[in-house]
N, C-alpha and C positions, 0 to 999 in steps of 0.2 A: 504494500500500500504506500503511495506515493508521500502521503503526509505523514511516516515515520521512518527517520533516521534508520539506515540500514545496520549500524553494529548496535543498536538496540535488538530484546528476544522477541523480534515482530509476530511470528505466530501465537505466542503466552500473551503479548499483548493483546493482539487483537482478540483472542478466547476468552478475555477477562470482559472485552467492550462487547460481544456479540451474550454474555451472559446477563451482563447487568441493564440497570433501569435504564430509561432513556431515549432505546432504540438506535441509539447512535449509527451505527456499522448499516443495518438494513436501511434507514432512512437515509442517508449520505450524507447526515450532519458533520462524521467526522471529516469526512474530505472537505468540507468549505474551506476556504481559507479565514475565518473568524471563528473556528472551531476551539471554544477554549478545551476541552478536553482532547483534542490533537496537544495543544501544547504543552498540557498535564503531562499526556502520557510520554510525551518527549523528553520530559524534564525528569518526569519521577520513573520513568519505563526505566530505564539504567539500573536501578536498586531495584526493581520485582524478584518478589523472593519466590524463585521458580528453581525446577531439580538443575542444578549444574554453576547457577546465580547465584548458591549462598553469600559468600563472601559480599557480595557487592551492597548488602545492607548494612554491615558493619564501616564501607564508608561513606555513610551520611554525615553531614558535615555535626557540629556539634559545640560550635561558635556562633556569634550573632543571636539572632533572633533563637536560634534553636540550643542557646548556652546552657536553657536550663535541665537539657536532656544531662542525665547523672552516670550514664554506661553507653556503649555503642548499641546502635539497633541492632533488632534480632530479625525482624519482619518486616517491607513494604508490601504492600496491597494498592492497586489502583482499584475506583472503582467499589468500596466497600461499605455495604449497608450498614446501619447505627440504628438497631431499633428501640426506639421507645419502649415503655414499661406495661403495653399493653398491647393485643395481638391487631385488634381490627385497623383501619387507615392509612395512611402512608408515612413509611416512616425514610428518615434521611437517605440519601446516599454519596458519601463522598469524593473526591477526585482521587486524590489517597489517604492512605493511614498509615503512620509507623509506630512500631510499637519497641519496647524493651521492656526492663524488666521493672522497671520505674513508671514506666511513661506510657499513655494510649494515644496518641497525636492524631487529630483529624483535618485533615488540607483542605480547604474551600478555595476551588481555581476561577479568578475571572481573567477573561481577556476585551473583549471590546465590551461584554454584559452593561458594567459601568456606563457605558455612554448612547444605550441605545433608550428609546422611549421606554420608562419603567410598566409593567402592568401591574395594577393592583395587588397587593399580597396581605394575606388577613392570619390572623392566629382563630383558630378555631376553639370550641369550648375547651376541649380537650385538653389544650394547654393552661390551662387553669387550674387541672388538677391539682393540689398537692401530692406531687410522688418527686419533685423536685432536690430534696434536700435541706437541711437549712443551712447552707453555705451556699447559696444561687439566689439570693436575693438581689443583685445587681442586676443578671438577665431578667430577673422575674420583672424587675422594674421595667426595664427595657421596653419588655412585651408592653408592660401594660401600659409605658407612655406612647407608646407607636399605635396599640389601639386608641388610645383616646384621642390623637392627634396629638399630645404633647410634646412630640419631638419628630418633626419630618427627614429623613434624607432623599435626597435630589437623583444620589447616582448609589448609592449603597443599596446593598440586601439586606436590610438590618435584618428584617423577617425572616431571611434564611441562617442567617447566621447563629442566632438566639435559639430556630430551631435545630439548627446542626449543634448548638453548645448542648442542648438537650440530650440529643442522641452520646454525643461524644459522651456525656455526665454518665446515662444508665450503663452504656457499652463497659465503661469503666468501673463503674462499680462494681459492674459484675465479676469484671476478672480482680478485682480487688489492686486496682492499679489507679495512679492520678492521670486528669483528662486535660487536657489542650488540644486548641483551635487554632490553631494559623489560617491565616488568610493571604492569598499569595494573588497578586495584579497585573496587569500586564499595563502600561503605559503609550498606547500605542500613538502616533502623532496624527496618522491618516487611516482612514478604514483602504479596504485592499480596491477599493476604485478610485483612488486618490484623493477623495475629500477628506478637509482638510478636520481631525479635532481638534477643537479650540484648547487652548493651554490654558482660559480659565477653567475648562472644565474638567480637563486635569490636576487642577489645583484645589478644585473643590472636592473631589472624590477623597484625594489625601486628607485634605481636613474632614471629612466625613469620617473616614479612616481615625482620625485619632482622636477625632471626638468620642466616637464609639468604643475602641479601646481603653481610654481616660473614664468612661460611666462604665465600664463592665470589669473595669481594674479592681482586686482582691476577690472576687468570685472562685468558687471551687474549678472551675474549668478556665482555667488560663490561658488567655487569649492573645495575639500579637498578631501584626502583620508586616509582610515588604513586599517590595516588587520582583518581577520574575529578574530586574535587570538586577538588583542586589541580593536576588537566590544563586542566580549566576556567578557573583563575584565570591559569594562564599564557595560555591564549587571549584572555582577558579583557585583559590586560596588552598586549598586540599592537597596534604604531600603526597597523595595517591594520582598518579598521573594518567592513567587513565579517564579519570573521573574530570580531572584538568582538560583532557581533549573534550572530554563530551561536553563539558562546559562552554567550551568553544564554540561545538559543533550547533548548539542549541542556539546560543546567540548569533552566531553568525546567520543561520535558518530561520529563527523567531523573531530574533531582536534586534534585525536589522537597522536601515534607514527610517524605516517604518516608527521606530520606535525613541522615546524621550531619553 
């Protein structure tokens, strides 16, 4: 498939997109060229803990953003469902997941999403429950100032975020491990017909970005975000040199001229 790097494990990738939610692979979302999960799977395909791949999840970086992982990964997963605490509805699914022996990490990938017209997005009752915890009172707020109107974003998913901190929370409990959310962006300058996005609107997504991190800061599911250009530069940073080329390879592919 044209839209993944060849020394990535293309066929393990694609059997992960042809299983999961989405429809990606049959519909031909992934081939677009504004396909943020092509760019997921470019980024994080590298580390898929598949037979013959072990090793490659032990070099996840483990600096930056991701400083507070305590041991090397043991698992990536593209692609993995986070289910809520109850069976019927739908429950998350995310771009990746890493995990060790500390840590359940849940990846939320956007790439152009940020700047396209938002559609309405609502919390349902269900999120209401108490099954939350009582260490998730900052999301809980969240939720319920976005339902009330009390806090708009313009290019953010807050809605999906809050409910992906959900998923990440239960998934984690269960295996009796602590939960984080990164959020990982793409920055793009022009959509892939050459119009142009405006740099204020890249300015606003970031402040969006860290308003929401700043209100959801001390929460049980710890949250942060970068961009894929400074996911990039931590790989880049890696004494594993392989992972240094694919770093490359990725921005050179992705994170073109295209990009801020």
């Amino acid at each position: 498939m044209s839209n993944l790097l060849p020394h990535l494990p293309v066929e393990a990738i694609l059997a992960v997109y042809e299983k999961a939610g989405g429809d990606e692979i049959k519909s031909g979302k992934f081939e677009s060229p504004e396909s943020s999960a092509a760019l997921a799977a470019n980024a994080f395909g590298y580390f898929l803990s598949t037979t013959g791949n072990e090793i490659r999840a032990a070099e996840f970086p483990m600096q930056g953003q991701f400083a507070f992982l305590e041991s090397p990964i043991q698992s990536v997963w593209l692609e993995k469902q986070m289910r809520f605490p109850w069976s019927g509805g739908l429950h998350p699914w995310l771009d990746a997941v890493v995990e060790n022996e500390q840590w359940l990490v849940g990846i939320e990938s956007k790439r152009y999403e940020p700047f396209r017209t938002k559609k309405a997005s609502v919390f349902s009752d269900a999120y209401s429950r108490p099954v939350w915890g009582a260490d998730m009172p900052q999301f809980e707020r969240m939720r319920d100032s976005i339902s009330n109107s009390g806090i708009k974003f313009r290019h953010l998913d807050a809605v999906q975020l809050v409910k992906h901190a959900f998923g990440i929370r239960t998934q984690a409990t269960n295996h009796k491990k602590r939960a984080a959310l990164v959020y990982v962006y793409g920055e793009p300058r022009a959509w892939p017909n050459g119009k142009v996005i405006g740099q204020a609107d890249i300015a606003r997504h970031r402040e969006e970005v860290s308003q929401f991190s700043e209100l959801v800061s001390g929460a049980e599911v710890k949250f942060s975000a970068l961009s894929y250009r400074e996911l990039m530069n931590l790989f880049a940073a890696s004494p594993h040199v392989q992972l240094r080329e694919h770093a490359s390879l990725v921005a050179t592919s992705y994170l073109g001229e295209q990009y801020a």
